[in-house]
C-alpha positions in Angstrom: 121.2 110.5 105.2 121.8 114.1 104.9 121.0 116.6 107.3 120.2 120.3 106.8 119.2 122.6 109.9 117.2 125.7 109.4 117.4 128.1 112.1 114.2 129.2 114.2 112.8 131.8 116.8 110.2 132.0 119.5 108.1 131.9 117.1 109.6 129.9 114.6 110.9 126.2 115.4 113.9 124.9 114.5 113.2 122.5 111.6 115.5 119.4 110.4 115.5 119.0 106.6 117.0 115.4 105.7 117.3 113.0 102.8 116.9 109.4 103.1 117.1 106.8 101.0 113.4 104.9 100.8 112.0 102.0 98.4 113.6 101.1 95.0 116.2 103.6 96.1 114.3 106.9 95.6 115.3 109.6 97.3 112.7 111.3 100.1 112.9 114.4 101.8 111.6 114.8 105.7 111.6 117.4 108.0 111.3 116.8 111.5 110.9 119.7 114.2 109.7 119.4 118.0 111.1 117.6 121.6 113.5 114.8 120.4 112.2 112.7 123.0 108.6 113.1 122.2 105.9 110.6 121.1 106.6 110.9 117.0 103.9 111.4 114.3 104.9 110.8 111.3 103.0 112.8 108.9 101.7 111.1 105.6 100.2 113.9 103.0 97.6 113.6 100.0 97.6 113.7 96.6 99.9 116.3 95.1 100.6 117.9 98.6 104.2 117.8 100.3 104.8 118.2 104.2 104.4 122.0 103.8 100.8 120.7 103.7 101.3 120.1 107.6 102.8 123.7 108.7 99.9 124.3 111.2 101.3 121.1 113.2 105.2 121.6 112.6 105.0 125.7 113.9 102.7 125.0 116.4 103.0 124.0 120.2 102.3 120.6 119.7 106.4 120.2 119.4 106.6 121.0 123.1 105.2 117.4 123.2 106.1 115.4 120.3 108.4 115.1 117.6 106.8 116.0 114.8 108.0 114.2 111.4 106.6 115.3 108.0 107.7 113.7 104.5 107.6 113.9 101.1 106.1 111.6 99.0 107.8 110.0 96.2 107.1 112.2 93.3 106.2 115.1 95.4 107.8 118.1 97.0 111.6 117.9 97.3 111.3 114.3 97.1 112.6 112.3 94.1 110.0 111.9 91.1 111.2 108.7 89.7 109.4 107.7 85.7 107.3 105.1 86.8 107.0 102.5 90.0 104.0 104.0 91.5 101.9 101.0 91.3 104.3 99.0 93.4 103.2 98.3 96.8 105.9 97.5 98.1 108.0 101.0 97.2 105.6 103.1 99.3 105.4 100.5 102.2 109.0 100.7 102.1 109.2 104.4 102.1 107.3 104.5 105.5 109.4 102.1 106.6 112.6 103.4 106.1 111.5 106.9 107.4 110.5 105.3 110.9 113.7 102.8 110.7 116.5 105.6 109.9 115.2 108.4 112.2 115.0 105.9 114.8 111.3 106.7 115.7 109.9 104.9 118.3 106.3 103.5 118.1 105.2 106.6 116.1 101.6 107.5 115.4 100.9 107.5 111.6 98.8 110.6 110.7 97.4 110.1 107.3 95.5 112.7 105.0 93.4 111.7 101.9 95.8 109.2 100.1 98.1 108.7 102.6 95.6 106.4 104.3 96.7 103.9 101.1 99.8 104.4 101.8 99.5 103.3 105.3 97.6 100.7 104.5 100.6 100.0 102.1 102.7 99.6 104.8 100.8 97.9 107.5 100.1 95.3 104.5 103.5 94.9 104.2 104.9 95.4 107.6 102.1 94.8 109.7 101.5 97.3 113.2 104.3 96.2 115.5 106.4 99.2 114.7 104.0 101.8 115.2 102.0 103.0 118.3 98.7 104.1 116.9 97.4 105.7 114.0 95.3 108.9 113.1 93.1 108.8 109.7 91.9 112.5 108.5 89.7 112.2 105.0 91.5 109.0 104.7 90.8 106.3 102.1 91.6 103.1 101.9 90.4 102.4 98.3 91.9 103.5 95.3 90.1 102.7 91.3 86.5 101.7 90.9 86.0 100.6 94.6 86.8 104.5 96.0 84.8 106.2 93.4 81.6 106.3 95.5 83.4 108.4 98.4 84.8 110.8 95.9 83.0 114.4 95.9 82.3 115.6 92.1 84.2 118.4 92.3 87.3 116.5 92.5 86.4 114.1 89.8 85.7 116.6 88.1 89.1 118.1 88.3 91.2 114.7 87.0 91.1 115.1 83.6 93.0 118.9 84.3 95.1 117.2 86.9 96.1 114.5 84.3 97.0 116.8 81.2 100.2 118.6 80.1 98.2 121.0 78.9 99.4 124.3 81.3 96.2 126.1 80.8 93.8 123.1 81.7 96.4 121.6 84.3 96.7 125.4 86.2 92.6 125.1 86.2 92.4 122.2 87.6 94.9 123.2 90.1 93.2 126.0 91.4 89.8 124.3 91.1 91.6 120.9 93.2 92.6 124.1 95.9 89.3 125.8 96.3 87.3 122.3 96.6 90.1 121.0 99.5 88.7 123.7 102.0 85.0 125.1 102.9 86.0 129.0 102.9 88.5 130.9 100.2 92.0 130.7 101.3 93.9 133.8 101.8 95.8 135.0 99.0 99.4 133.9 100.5 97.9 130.5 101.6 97.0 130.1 97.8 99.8 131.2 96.7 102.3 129.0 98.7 99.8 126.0 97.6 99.5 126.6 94.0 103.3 126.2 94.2 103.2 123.2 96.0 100.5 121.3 93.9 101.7 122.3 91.0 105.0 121.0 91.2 103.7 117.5 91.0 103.9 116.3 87.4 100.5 115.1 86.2 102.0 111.6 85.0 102.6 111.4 89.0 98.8 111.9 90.0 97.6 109.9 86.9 99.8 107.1 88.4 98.8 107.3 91.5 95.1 107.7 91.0 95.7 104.8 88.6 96.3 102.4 91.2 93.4 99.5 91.9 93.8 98.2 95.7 91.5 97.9 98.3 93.3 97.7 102.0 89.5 97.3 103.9 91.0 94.2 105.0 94.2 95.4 106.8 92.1 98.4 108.5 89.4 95.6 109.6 92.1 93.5 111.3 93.7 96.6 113.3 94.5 96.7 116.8 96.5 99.6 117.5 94.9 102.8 118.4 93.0 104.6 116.0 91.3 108.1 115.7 89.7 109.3 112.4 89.2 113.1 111.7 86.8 114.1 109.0 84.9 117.8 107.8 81.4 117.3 107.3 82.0 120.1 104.3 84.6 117.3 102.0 84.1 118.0 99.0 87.4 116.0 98.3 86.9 112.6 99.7 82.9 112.7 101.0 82.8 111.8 105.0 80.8 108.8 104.1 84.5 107.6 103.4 85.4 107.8 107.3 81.9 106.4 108.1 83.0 103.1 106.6 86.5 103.3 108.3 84.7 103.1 111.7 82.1 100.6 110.7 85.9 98.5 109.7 87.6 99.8 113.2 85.0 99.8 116.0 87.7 100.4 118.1 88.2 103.8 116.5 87.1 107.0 117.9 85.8 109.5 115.2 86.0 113.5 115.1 83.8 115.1 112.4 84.6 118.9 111.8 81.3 120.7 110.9 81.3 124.0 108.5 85.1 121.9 107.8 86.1 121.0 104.5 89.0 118.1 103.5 91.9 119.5 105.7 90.7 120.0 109.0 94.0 120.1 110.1 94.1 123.7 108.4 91.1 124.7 108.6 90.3 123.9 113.0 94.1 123.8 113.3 93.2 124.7 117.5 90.8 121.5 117.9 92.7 119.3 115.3 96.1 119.6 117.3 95.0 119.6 120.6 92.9 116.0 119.4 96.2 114.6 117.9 98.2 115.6 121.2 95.6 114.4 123.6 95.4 110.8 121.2 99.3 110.8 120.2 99.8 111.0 124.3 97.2 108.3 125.2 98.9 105.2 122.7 
């Protein structure tokens, strides 16, 4: 594991960049900010995101609190982008793994957005709940092929076929379009900016094999018994809140916070009511 340390300020917290060594051998990067001995969260990003997706959470107060933990997916980010391997289960369940195992995190709560609720179901399948403390679900699914397509918005399915080509004209199209539809209002011009980067530095053979995948983890959320909150904007226009509906009917144990006038990243867009719910449910497991 290599460790990089990037200086902060009042205002600015000091961030950990590291490398570790996750399934099949591909390389992830993770930052990690916030009180070492804090409850972890372990942030788990969407489809062609990266942990920069999170920056409201890891520059924000809730570090005075917990250790907050953000990583890369495979293909994503600074993470490695390996050819192929992104059907395998068991790669991403052991990329979760070996983030929790080689920072040493301690019962962390899993925070998922969009895909990464697959990907925890990934790991839960795999691994079962006996590492983690609790778990937080925000425009989660966990469906992927036919059996997800009914909580899909159109907007985003109508963006696949530009997220898909190597075309750079219908690909940065379908970028911007996949931006605008992730959030109710217009981003500002620097938050567009610094996400246009981000998305489009995943290769479309990455999404196409990701959003080729055919799973259905219903049954591993069904059996859960750790703690469970689900976030979800009434505005999704990404993955429709119906989605989340289902996930509680599956968890009755869960408790449920829908965002109205909120679109699929309510942790951006209600950043105030989103942290202070993950601090107050990350400090209760």
């Amino acid at each position: 594991m290599e460790t990089m340390k990037i200086d902060g300020t009042a205002d600015s917290p000091v961030i950990r960049s590291r490398r570790i060594t996750g399934g099949a051998g591909t390389s992830l990067h993770v930052t990690e900010t916030g009180n070492e001995n804090g409850r972890p969260v372990l942030f788990v990003h969407g489809l062609s995101q990266c942990a920069l997706a999170w920056r409201k959470q890891l520059r924000s107060p809730l570090g005075n609190d917990l250790r907050l933990v953000a990583m890369d997916l495979r293909g994503h980010g600074q993470s490695e982008r390996p050819a192929d391997g992104y059907d395998d289960q068991s790669s991403w369940a052991d990329d979760i793994h070996s983030v929790i195992s080689t920072l040493g995190l301690e019962r962390p709560v899993l925070c998922g957005w969009s895909y990464g609720g697959v990907v925890i179901g990934d790991y839960i399948r795999r691994y079962g709940e006996g590492a983690i403390g609790g778990i937080c679900l925000v425009g989660a699914v966990s469906r992927l092929g036919e059996p997800v397509m009914p909580f899909l918005g159109p907007k985003f399915i109508a963006t696949l076929p530009g997220l898909f080509s190597e075309e750079l004209e219908a690909s940065s199209k379908a970028v911007q379009d996949f931006i605008h539809a992730t959030t109710s209002g217009a981003p500002t011009f620097e938050e567009f900016c610094l996400t246009f980067g981000y998305v489009s530095l995943v290769a479309p053979y990455v999404r196409q094999a990701l959003l080729s995948r055919v799973i259905n983890h219903d049954d591993v959320f069904e059996r859960l018994t750790s703690p469970v909150l689900i976030a979800h904007g009434l505005d999704d226009e990404i993955v429709l809140s119906a989605m989340s509906d289902h996930l509680a009917g599956l968890i009755p144990h869960a408790k449920s916070s829908y965002y109205e006038g909120v679109g699929h990243a309510p942790f951006l867009e209600s950043p105030g009511r989103f942290n202070a719910e993950l601090l107050a449910f990350s400090s209760g497991v």
